[in-house]
C-alpha positions in Angstrom: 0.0 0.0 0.0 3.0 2.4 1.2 4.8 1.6 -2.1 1.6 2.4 -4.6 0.2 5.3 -2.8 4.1 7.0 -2.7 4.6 6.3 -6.3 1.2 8.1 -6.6 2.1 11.0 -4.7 5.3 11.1 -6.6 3.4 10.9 -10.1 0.9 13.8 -9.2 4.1 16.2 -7.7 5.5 15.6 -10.9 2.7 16.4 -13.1 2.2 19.7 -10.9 5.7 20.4 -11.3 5.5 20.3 -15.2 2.5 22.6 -15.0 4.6 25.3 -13.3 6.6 24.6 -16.1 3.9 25.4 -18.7 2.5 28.0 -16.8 5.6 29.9 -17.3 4.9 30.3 -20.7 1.1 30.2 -21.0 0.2 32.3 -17.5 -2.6 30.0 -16.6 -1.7 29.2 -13.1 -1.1 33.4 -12.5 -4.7 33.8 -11.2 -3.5 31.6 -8.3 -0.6 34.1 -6.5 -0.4 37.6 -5.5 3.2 37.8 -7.0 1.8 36.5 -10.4 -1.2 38.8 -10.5 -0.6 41.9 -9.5 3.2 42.8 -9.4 4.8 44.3 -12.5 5.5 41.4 -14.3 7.2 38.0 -15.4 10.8 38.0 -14.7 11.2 41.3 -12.8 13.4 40.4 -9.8 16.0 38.6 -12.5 15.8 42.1 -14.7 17.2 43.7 -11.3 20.0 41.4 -11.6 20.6 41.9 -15.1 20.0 45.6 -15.0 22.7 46.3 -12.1 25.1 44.0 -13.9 24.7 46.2 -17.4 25.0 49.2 -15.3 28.6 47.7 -14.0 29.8 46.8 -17.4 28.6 50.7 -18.5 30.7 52.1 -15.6 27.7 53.1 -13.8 26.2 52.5 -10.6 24.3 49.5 -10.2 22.0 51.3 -8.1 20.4 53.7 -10.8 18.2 53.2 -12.8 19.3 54.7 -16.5 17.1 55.4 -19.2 16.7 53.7 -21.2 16.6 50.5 -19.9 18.2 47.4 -20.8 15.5 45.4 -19.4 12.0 45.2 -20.1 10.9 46.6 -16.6 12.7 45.6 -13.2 12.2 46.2 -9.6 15.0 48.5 -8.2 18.0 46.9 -7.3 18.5 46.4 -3.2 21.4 44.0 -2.8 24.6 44.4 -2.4 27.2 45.5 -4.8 29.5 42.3 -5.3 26.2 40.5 -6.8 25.6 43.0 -9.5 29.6 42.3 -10.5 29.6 38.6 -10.6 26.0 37.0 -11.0 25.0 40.2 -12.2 27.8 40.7 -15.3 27.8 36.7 -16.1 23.9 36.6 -16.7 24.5 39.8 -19.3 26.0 37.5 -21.8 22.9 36.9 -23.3 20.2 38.9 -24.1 17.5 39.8 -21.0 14.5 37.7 -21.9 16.9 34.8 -23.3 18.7 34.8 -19.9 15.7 34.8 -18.3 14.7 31.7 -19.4 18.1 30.0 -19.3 17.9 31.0 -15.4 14.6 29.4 -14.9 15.8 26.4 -16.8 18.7 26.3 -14.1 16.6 26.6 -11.2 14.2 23.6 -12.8 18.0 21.7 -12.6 18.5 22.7 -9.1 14.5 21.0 -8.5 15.8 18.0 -10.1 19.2 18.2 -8.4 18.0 18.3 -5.4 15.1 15.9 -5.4 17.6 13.0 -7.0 19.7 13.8 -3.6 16.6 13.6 -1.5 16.2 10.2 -2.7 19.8 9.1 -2.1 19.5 10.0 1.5 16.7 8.6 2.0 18.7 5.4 1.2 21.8 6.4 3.5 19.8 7.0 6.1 18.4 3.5 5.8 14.8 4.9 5.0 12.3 2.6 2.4 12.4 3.8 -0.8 8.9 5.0 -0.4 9.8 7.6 2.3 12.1 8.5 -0.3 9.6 9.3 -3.2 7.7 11.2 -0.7 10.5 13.3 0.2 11.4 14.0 -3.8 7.3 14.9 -4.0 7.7 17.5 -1.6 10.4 19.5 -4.0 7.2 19.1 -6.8 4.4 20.1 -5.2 5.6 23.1 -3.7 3.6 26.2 -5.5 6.5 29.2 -3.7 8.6 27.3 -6.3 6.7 28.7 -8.8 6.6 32.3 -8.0 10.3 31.8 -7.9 10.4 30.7 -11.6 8.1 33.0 -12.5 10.2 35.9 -10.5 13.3 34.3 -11.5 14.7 34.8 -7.8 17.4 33.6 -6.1 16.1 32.3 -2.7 15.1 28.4 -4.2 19.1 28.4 -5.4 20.2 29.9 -1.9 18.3 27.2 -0.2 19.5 24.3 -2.4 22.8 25.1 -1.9 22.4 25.0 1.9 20.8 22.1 1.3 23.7 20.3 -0.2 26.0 21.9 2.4 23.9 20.2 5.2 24.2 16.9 3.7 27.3 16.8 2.1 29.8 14.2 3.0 32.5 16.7 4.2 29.7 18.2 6.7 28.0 14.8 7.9 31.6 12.5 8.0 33.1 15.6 9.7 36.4 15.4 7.6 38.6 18.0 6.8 39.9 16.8 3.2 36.6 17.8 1.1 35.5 21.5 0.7 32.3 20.4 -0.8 30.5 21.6 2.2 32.0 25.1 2.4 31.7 26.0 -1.1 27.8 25.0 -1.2 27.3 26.9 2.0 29.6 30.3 1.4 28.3 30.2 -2.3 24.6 29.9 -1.2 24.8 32.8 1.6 26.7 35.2 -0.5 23.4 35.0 -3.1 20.8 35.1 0.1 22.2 36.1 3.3 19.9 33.7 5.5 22.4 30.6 5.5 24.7 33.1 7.7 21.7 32.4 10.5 23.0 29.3 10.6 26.7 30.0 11.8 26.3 29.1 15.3 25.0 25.3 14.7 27.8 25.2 12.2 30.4 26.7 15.0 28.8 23.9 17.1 29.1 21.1 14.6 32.9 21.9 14.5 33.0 23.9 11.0 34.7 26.5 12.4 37.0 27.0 8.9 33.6 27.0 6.7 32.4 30.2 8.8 35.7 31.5 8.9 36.3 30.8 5.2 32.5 32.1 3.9 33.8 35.7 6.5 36.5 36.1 4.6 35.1 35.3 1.2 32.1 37.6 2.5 34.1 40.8 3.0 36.2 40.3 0.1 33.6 40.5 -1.7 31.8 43.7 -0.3 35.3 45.2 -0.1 36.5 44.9 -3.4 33.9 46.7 -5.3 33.5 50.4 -5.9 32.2 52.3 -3.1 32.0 48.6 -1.1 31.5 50.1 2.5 29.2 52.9 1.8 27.0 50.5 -0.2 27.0 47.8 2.8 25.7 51.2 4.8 23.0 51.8 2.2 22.5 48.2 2.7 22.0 47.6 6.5 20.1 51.3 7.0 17.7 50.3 4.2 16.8 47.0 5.3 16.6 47.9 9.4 14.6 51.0 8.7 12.3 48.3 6.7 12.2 45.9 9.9 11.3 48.8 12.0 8.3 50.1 10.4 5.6 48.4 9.0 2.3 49.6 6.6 -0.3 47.2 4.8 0.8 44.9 1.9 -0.3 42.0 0.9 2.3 40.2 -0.8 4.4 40.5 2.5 3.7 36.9 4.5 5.9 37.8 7.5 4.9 37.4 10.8 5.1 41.5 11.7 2.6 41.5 8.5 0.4 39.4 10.6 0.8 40.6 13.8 -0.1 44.3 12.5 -3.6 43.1 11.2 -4.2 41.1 14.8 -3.7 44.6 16.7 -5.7 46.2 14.8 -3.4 48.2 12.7 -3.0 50.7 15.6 1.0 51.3 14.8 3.0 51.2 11.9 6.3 51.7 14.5 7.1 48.0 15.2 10.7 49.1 16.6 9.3 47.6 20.0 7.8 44.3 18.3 10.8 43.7 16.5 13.0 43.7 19.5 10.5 41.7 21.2 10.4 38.9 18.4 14.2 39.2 17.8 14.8 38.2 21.7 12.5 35.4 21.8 13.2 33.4 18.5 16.6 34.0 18.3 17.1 33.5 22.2 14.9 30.3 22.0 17.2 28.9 18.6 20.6 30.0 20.4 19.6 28.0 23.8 18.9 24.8 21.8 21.8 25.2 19.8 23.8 25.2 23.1 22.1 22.7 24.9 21.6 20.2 21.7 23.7 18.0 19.1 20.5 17.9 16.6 22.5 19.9 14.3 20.2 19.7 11.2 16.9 21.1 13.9 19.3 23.9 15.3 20.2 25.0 11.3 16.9 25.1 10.3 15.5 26.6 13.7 17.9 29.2 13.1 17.0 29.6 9.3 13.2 30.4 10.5 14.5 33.0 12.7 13.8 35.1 8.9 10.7 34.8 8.7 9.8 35.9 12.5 11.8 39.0 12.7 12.1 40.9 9.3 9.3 42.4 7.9 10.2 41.8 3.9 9.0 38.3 3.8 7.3 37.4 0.1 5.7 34.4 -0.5 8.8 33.0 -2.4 11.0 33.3 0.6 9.2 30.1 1.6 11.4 28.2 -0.7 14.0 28.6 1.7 11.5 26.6 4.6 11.2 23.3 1.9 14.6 21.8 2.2 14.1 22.2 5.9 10.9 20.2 5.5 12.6 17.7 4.1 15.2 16.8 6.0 12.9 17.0 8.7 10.6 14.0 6.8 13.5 11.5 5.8 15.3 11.5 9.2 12.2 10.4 10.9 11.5 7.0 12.7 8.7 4.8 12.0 7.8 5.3 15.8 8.1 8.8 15.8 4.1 9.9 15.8 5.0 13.6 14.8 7.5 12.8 11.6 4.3 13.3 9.5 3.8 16.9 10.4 6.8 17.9 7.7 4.8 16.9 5.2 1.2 18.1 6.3 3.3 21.6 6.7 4.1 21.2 2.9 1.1 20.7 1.7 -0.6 23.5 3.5 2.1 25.9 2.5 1.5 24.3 -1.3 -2.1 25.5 -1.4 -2.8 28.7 -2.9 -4.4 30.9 -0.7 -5.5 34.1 -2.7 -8.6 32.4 -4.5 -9.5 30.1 -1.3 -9.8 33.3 0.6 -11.0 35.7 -1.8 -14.1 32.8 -2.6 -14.4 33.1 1.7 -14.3 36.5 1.6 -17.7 36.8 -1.4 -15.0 39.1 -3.1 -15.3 39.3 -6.8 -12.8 39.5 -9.9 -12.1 43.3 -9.7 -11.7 43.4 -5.8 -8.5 44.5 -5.1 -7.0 42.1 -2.4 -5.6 44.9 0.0 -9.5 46.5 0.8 -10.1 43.1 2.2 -11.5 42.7 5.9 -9.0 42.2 8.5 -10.6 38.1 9.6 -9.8 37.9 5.7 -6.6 39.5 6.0 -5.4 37.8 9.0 -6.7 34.4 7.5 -4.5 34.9 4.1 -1.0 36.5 6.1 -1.7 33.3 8.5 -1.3 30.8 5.3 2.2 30.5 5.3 4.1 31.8 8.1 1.5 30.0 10.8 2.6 26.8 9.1 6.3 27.8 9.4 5.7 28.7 13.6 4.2 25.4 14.1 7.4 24.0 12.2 9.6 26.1 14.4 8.3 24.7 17.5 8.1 20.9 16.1 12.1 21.9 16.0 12.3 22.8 18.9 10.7 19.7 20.8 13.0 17.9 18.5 16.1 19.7 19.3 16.1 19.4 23.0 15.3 15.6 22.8 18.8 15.4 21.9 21.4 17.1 24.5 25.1 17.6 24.4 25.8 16.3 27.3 24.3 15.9 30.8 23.9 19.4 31.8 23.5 22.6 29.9 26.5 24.0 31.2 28.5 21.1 29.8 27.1 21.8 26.7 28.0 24.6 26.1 31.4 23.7 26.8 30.7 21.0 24.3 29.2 24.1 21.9 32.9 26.3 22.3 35.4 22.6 22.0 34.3 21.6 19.4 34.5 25.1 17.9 38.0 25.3 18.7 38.8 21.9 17.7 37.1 22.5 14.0 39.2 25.4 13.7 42.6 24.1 15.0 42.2 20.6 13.4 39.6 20.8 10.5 38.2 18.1 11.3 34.7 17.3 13.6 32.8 14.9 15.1 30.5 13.1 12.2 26.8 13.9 12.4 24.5 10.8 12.1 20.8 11.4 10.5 21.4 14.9 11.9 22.7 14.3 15.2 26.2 15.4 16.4 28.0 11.6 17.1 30.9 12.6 20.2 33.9 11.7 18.6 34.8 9.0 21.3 31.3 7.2 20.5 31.8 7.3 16.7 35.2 5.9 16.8 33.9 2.6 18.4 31.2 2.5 16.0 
């Protein structure tokens, strides 16, 4: 029954998965997403890209934007600097539209990638090879994926390459011969910053040389372009006056989104709220990091610290949460009562929630979705990032079933050791199925 019903739910992901791929080109899907319906249009987050890269080659800031374009239309360019030289100037080789295309064709490859190493876990962590479909269905059916095509972002290639980094034999066998792991990991954080959340379960884990190696590529990076400190002012002051205030929009899916329709929209100063959800999520992700050797929960625990505490969070970013979700579904046990939720999570996430609620709401065609009531409101900004909180705390209960040692001040002695150790040595103690094996058990094993 397992076997036919996975092979099922494999069969229907991929069929979904094609019809992104259709959709791309015939729009028919569009109806279903905020970013696909009202935003300016196909494509616009990669013409940033490509626009700040022409600008470089022109000798011109890649902040302006010239006219006349080079691009069809673009959303202004808000990252930093040493991303408009590299990915910015190699994409430029071809024409914009053409390089659109060949950049959603690559992320498709990245789907694939990634779903063929899914299933090769699955079999290294001893799983049945129907656990293994399921987990390669979950990279299918996920619909942020397809604003991310259809956006030709970044994020779902960021979050790929963390996932590789996470699973790589370098990272799990703790040896300090193969650089697979650091490459995957600096290279994915230097195109999306939010695999530097994950530093301190890395620290703990022992790769001290990845962090160190990813700082130094990091500030080379931002360094060695025109005007690289100024722009990584212009950088920070943009993106913390952002988190600090906060005013209706619907294609934000952040928890500060939600939080201002639940009070009523009485403030758009969320300085306080900000600091409030910055101490308790990252608090709560830094104390199991300490205290546990359930490196992959810590990661991703850190990861969702994102999505709690900026205020920027389009539905898209999500693709970041799936490989997360996935590594959360193949390490399970067959006893373990709660390894389904992972996948409930991804299927809730995967429906589209626009229609559903505008159908709820009586709302017709030509109803713009921002003059919605707030129940509607809070029902549509709940969609994605309540799913992620209950995923957080599932994380959590995970994480601290697994401590360092016998007390918590031993474990973070553990935490700072093995730090050191990864640093002086390169090498670490291997991680089993996610969990941090002490180098004294693994060697008798």
């Amino acid at each position: 029954m397992q076997r036919w019903t996975s092979w099922g739910f494999l069969t229907v992901t991929i069929a979904i998965h094609i019809t992104f791929i259709i959709s791309l080109q015939t729009g028919m899907l569009n109806w279903l997403f905020y970013d696909t319906q009202y935003l300016v249009g196909q494509g616009a987050d990669f013409f940033s890209y490509y626009q700040a890269g022409h600008n470089v080659l022109n000798g011109l800031n890649c902040y302006i934007i010239p006219d006349p374009l080079a691009v069809p239309y673009l959303y202004p360019y808000r990252y930093l600097p040493y991303f408009a030289y590299s990915f910015g100037t190699v994409i430029n080789l071809a024409p914009p539209v053409l390089a659109y295309w060949l950049w959603v064709g690559a992320l498709i490859v990245f789907v694939w990638l990634a779903a063929l190493r899914t299933h090769s876990l699955a079999k290294s962590l001893s799983r049945p090879d129907w656990e293994g479909r399921i987990a390669m269905g979950m990279w299918f059916v996920f619909t942020p994926i397809y604003i991310e095509f259809y956006l030709g972002q970044v994020t779902l290639f960021a979050a790929i390459l963390m996932f590789f980094a996470l699973t790589s034999s370098s990272f799990v066998d703790g040896r300090k011969t193969k650089g697979g792991m650091t490459v995957f990991w600096t290279t994915g954080a230097l195109a999306k910053l939010i695999p530097f959340f994950t530093i301190p379960a890395l620290l703990g884990a022992g790769k001290a040389r990845t962090v160190l190696a990813a700082a130094i590529v990091t500030v080379a990076a931002i360094l060695v372009v025109p005007s690289g400190l100024e722009s990584l002012r212009f950088f920070l002051d943009f993106n913390t006056a952002r988190s600090m205030y906060i005013y209706p929009y619907v294609g934000s899916h952040s928890l500060k989104m939600l939080i201002f329709y639940l009070i009523g929209q009485s403030t758009n100063d969320f300085h306080a709220i900000t600091g409030l959800l910055i101490g308790i999520f990252v608090l709560l992700a830094a104390i199991a990091t300490l205290y546990s050797r359930d490196v992959w929960s810590c990661a991703s625990l850190l990861s969702l610290t994102y999505f709690f505490i900026m205020t920027d969070v389009w539905e898209h970013h999500y693709t970041f949460v799936l490989p997360l979700l996935v590594l959360a579904w193949i390490r399970g046990k067959p006893e373990d009562k709660v390894r389904w939720i992972p996948i409930v999570l991804a299927i809730v996430m995967s429906l589209p929630m626009l229609p559903i609620v505008a159908f709820l709401a009586g709302a017709g065609p030509s109803v713009q979705p921002i003059t919605w009531a707030p129940v509607w409101q809070i029902l549509y900004h709940s969609s994605k990032v309540v799913p992620t909180l209950v995923f957080y705390l599932w994380l959590l209960l995970t994480a601290f079933r697994y401590p360092r040692e016998s007390s918590f001040s031993r474990s973070i002695v553990n935490v700072f050791r093995n730090a050191w150790s990864g640093l002086i040595t390169g090498q670490s103690p291997p991680i089993g199925a996610g969990i941090l094996e002490p180098s004294d058990i693994a060697s008798e094993q």
